[in-house]
C-alpha positions as CSV (number, residue, x, y, z in Angstrom):
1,X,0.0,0.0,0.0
2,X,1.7,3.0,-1.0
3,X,2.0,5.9,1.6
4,X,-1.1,8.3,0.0
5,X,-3.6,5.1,0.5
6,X,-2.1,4.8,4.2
7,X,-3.0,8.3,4.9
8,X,-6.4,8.4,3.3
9,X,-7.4,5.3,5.2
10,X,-5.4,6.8,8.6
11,X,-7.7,9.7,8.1
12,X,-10.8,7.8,7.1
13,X,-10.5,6.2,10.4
14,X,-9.8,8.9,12.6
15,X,-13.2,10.7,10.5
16,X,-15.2,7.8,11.4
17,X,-13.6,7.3,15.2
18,X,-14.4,11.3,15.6
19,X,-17.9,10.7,14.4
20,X,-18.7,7.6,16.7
21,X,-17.7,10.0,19.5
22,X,-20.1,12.7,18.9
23,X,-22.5,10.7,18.4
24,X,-22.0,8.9,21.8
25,X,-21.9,12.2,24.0
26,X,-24.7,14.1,21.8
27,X,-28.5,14.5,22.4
28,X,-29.3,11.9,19.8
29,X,-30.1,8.4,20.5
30,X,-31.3,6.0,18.8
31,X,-34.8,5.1,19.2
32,X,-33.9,1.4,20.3
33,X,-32.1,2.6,23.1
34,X,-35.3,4.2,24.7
35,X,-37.4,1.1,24.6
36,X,-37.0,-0.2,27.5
37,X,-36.3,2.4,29.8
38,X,-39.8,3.7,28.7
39,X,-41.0,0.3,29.3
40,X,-39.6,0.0,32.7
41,X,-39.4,3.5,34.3
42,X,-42.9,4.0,35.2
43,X,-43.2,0.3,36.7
44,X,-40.2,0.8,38.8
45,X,-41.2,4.7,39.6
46,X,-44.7,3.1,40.6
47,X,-43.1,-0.1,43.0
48,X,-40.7,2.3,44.7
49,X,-43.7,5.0,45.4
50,X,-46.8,2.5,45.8
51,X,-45.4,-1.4,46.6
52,X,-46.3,-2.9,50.2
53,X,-46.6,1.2,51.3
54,X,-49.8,1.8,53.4
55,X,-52.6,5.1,52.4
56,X,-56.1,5.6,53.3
57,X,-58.8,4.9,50.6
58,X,-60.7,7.9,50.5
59,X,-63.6,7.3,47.8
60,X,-64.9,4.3,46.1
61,X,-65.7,4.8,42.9
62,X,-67.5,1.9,42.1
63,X,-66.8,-2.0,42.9
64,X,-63.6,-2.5,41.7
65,X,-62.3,1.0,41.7
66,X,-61.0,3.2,44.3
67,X,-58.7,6.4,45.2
68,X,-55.8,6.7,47.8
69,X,-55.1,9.7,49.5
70,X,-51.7,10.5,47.4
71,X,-51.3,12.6,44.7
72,X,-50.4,11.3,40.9
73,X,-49.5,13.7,38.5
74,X,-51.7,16.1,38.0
75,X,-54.1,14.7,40.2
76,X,-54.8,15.0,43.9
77,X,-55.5,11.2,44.6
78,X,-54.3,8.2,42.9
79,X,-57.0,6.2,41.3
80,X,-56.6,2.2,41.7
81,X,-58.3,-0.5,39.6
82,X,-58.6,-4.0,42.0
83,X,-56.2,-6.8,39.8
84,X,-57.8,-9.8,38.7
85,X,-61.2,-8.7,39.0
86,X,-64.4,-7.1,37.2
87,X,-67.7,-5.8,39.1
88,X,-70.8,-4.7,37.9
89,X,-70.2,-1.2,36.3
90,X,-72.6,1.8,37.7
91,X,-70.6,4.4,36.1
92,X,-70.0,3.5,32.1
93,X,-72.7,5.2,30.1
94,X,-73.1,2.8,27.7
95,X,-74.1,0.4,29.9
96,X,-75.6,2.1,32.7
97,X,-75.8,0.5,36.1
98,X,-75.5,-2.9,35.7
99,X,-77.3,-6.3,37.8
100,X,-75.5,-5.8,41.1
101,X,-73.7,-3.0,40.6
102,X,-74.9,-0.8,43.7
103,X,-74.5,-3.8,45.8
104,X,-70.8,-4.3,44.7
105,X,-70.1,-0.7,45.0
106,X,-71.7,-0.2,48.4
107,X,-69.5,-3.8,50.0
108,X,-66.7,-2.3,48.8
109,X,-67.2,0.8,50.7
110,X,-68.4,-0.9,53.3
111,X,-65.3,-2.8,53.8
112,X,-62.6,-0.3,52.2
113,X,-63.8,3.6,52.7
114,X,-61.4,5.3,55.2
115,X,-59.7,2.2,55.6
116,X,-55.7,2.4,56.2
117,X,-55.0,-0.2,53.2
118,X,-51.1,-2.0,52.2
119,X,-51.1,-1.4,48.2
120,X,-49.1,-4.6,46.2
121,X,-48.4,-4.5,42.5
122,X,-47.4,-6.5,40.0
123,X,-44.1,-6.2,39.0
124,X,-44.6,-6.6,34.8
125,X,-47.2,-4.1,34.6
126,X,-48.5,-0.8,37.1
127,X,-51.2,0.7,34.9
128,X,-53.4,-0.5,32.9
129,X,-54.6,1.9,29.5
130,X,-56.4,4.5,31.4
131,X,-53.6,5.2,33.2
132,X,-55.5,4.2,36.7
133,X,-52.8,1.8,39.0
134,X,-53.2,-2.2,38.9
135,X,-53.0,-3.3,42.6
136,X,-54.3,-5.7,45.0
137,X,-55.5,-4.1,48.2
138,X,-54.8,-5.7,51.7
139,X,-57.5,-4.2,54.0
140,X,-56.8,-3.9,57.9
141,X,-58.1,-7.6,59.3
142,X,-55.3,-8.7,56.9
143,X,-57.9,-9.9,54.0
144,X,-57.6,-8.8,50.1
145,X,-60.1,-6.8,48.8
146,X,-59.9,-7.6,45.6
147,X,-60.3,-11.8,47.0
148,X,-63.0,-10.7,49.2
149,X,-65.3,-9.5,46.4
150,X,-65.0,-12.5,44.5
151,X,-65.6,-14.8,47.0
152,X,-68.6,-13.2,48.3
153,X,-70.1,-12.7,44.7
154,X,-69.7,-9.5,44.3
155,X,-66.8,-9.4,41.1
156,X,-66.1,-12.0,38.2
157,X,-62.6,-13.3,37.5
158,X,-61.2,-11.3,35.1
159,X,-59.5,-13.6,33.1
160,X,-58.7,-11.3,30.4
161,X,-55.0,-10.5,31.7
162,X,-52.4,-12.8,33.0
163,X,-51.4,-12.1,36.7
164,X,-50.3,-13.7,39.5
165,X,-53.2,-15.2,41.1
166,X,-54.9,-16.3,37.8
167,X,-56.1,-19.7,38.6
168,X,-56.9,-18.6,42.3
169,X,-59.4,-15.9,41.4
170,X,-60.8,-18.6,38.5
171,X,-61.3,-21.0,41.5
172,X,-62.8,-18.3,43.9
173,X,-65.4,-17.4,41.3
174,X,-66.5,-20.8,40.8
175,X,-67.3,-21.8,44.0
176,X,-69.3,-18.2,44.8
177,X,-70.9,-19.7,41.6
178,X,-71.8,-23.0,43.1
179,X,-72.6,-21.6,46.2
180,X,-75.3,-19.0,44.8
181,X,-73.2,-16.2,46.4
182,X,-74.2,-12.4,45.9
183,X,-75.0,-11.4,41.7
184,X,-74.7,-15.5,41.2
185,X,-78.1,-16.0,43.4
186,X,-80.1,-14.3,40.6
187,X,-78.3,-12.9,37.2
188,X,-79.1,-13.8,33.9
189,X,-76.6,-13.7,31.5
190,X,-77.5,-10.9,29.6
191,X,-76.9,-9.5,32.5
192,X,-73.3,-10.1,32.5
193,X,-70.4,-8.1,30.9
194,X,-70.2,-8.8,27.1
195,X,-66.4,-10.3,27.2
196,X,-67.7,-12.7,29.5
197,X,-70.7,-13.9,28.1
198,X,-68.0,-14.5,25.1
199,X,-65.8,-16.4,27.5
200,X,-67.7,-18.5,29.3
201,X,-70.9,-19.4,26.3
202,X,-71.6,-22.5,28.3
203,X,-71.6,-20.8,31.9
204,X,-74.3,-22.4,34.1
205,X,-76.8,-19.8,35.3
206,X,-80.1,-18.7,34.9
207,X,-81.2,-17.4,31.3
């Protein structure tokens, strides 16, 4: 190689080593790198501000939804949707109140409202697509809300999203089922959310 090539490729390298460089201590990065720290940040953010910490349940929104007395973002409380479980809505407009709705809302306050409550998260996933926190709740006599309502009829298993106590909470509902307990005494299955209905077509209950 004669001396002129060995400088070109000399400099060629030192171009490219010089580049590398500015690209590693400027703003820009490369979308890949961001991934997973979006992924990750606001489930370790939410275990280190919410996971096995104790607050006070100030409102029940409806059966299966409730605020803590701690701010989150631009709000004053921190709304919390119960893991694993699905009550009767009574505040969706398109369906209304549903069969047992009031009943769930008003055992959940019951039990919950005022309540100094340990919060417990799952570790893959905090939020779910509203943005409200996934949690199970441990209320004062040491009991899980979110179990509690489900074994006394007041929630279905929601067995649209993998979690932790799956197959538990599948259990629990079954044998509030077979045991007639709270909405399972009386619905009909129109009554019942539309994703179940399409989950469970040959669920035993009155039609």
């Amino acid at each position: 190689m004669s001396g002129r090539r060995r400088n070109i490729v000399f400099a060629f390298c030192l171009l490219a080593l010089f580049v590398f460089i500015w690209l590693d201590h400027s703003q820009i990065t490369p979308a890949w790198q961001g991934w997973p720290r979006a992924q990750e940040q606001p489930n370790a953010y939410d275990f280190q501000k919410y996971h096995e910490k104790t607050f006070t349940i100030v409102n029940v929104v409806d059966g299966d939804t409730i605020d803590i007395d701690v701010p989150d973002g631009k709000y004053d409380h921190t709304r919390i949707r119960l893991w694993g479980i699905d009550t009767p809505e009574t505040k969706n407009p398109k369906t209304g109140t549903m069969y047992f709705g009031t009943e769930a809302a008003e055992f959940a306050a019951k039990l919950a409202l005022s309540k100094d409550v340990i919060i417990y998260l799952e570790e893959h996933r905090t939020r779910d697509k509203y943005g409200r926190l996934l949690a199970y709740v441990q209320l004062p006599d040491g009991s899980i809300l979110n179990e509690v309502l489900l074994t006394e009829g007041f929630a279905y298993a929601d067995l649209r999203f993998r979690h932790s106590f799956y197959y538990k909470y599948g259990q629990l509902e079954t044998i509030a089922r077979s045991q007639k307990k709270g909405l399972w005494r009386q619905v009909a299955r129109q009554q019942l959310p539309g994703w179940l209905q399409k989950r469970k077509p040959n669920l035993l209950i009155k039609k």
